[in-house]
FIPA-341283 format. One line per 4 residues: number of its first residue (from 1); their letters; for each residue x, y, z of N, C-alpha, C. Coordinates in pm, whole numbers, always signed. Example, Ala and Ser with C-alpha at 12.3 -4.5 7.8 and 13.67 -1.06 7.14 Angstrom:
<sites>
1	AS	+1319 -569 +780 +1230 -450 +780 +1320 -330 +780  +1285 -225 +708 +1367 -106 +714 +1290 +3 +787
</sites>
This chain:
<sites>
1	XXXX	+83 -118 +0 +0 +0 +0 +88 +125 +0  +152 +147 +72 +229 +234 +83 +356 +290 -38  +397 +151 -76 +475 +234 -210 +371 +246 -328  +265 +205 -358 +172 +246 -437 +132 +416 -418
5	XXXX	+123 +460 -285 +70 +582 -253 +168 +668 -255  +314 +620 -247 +395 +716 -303 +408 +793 -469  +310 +704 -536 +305 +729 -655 +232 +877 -678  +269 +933 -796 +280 +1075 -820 +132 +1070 -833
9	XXXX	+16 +970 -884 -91 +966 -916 -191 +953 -797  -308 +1042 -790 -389 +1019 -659 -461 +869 -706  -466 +827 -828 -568 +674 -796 -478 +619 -796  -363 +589 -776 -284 +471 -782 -315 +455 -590
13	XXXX	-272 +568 -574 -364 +552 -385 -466 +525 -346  -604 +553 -437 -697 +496 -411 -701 +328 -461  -604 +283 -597 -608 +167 -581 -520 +73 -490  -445 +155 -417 -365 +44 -285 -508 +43 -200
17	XXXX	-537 +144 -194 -686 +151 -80 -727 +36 -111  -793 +8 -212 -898 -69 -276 -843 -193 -201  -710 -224 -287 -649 -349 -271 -628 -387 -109  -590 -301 -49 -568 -321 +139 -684 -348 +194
21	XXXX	-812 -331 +177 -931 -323 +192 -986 -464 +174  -935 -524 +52 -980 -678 -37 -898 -722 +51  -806 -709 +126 -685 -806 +158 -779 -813 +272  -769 -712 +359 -841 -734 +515 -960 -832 +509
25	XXXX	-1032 -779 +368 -1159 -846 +413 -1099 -1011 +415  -1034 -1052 +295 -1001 -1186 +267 -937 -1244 +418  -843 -1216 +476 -823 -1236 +593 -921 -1243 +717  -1002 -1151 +730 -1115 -1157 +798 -1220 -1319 +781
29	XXXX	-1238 -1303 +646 -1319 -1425 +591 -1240 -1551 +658  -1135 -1566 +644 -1009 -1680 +651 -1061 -1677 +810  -1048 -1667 +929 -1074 -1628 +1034 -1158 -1640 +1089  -1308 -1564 +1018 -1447 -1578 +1047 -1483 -1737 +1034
33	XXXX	-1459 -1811 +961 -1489 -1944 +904 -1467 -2049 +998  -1374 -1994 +1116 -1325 -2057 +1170 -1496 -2116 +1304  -1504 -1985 +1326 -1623 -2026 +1421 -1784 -1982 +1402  -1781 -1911 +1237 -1919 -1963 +1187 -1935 -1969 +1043
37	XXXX	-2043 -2075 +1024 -2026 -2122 +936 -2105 -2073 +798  -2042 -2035 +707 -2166 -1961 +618 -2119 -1982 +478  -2207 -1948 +390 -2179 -1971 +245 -2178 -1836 +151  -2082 -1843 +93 -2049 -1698 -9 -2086 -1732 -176
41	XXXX	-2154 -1648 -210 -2183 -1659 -339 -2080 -1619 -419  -1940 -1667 -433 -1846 -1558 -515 -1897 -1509 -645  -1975 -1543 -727 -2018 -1514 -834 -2107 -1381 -841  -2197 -1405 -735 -2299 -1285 -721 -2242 -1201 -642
45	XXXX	-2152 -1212 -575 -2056 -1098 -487 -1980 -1019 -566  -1927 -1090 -665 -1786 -991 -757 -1915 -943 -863  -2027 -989 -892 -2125 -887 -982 -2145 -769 -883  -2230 -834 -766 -2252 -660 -673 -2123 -586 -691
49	XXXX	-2016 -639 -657 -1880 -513 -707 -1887 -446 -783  -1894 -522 -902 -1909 -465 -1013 -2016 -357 -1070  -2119 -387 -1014 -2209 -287 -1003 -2204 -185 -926  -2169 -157 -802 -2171 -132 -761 -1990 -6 -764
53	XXXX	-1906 -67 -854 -1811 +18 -928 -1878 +79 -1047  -1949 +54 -1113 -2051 +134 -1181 -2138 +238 -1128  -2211 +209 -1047 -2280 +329 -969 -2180 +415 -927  -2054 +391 -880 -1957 +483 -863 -1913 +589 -958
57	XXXX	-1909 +495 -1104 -1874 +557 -1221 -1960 +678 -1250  -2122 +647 -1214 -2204 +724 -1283 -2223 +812 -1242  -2203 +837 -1068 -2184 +934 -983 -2091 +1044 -993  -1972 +1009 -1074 -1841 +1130 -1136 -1875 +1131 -1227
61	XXXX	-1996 +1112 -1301 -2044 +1155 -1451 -2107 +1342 -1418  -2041 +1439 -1511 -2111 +1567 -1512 -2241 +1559 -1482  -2324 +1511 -1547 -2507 +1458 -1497 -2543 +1418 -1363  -2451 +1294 -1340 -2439 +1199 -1238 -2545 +1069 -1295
65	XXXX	-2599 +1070 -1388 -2682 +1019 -1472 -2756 +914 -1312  -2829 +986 -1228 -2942 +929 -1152 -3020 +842 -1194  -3073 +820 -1282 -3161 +716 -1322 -3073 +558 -1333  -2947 +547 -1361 -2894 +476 -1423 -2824 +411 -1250
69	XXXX	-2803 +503 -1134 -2765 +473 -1011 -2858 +437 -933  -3027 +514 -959 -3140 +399 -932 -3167 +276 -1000  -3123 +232 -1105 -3176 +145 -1191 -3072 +33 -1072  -2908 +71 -1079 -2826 -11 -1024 -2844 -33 -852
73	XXXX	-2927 +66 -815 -2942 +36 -650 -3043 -89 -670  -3188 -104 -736 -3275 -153 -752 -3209 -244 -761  -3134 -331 -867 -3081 -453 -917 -2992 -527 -821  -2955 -437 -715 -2846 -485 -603 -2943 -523 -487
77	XXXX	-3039 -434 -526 -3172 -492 -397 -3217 -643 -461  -3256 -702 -588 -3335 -787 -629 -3183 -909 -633  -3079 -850 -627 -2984 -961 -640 -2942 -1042 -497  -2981 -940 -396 -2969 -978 -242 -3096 -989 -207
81	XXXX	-3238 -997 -257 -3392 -1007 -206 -3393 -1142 -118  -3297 -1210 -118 -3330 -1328 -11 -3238 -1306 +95  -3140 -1265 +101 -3039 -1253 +229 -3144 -1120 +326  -3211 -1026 +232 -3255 -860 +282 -3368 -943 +311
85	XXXX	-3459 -1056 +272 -3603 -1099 +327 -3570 -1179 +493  -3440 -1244 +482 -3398 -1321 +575 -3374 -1213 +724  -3317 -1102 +681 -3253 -1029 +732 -3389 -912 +829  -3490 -921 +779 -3636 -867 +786 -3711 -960 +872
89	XXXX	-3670 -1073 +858 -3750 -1175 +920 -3689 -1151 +1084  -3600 -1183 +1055 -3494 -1173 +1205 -3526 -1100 +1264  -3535 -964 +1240 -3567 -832 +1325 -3678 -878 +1349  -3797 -903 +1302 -3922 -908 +1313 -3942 -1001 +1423
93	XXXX	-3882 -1105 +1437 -3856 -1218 +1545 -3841 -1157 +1636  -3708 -1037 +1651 -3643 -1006 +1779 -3736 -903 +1836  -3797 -852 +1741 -3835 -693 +1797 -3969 -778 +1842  -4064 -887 +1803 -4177 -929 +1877 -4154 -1000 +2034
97	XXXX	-4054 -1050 +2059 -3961 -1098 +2150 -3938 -998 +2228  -3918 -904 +2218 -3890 -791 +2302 -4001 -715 +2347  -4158 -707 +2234 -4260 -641 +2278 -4308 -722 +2362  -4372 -834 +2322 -4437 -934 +2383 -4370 -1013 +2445
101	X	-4261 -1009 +2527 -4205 -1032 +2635 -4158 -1206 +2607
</sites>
């Protein structure tokens, strides 16, 4: 990271960022696995990236072309609609658990 950010270029720093960032998480993952157990979609994960480096793109567009960063929020919602339904359910569990004692 660091001799990358010595570079005369400000994205060559944002891409050590990037890269130090992928590393932690990968390490983290390596680690996490250890004491729970879960399943990663790598396929549908490096698309949300990808999209989700797009919505970035469209955002430093002069326009910011909005329609095209709703179209991509929407598609990141329908690509995670079962982890975000799972994730809805839970609360809903805890927070009735907590009213109704």
């Amino acid at each position: 990271n660091y001799v990358l950010i010595m570079a005369p270029a400000v994205i060559l720093a944002a891409i050590a960022t990037a890269f130090s960032f992928f590393v932690v998480w990968l390490i983290r993952l390596i680690y996490t696995r250890k004491y729970i157990k879960w399943k990663i979609d790598v396929k549908r994960d490096f698309f949300a990236y990808l999209l989700i480096c797009m919505q970035i793109t469209l955002e430093h567009l002069p326009n910011h072309c909005y329609v095209g960063q709703v179209a991509i929020f929407l598609l990141l919602l329908f690509i995670y609609r079962k982890n975000l339904s799972a994730l809805y359910i839970a609360i809903v569990r805890i927070v009735r658990r907590k009213v109704l004692g």
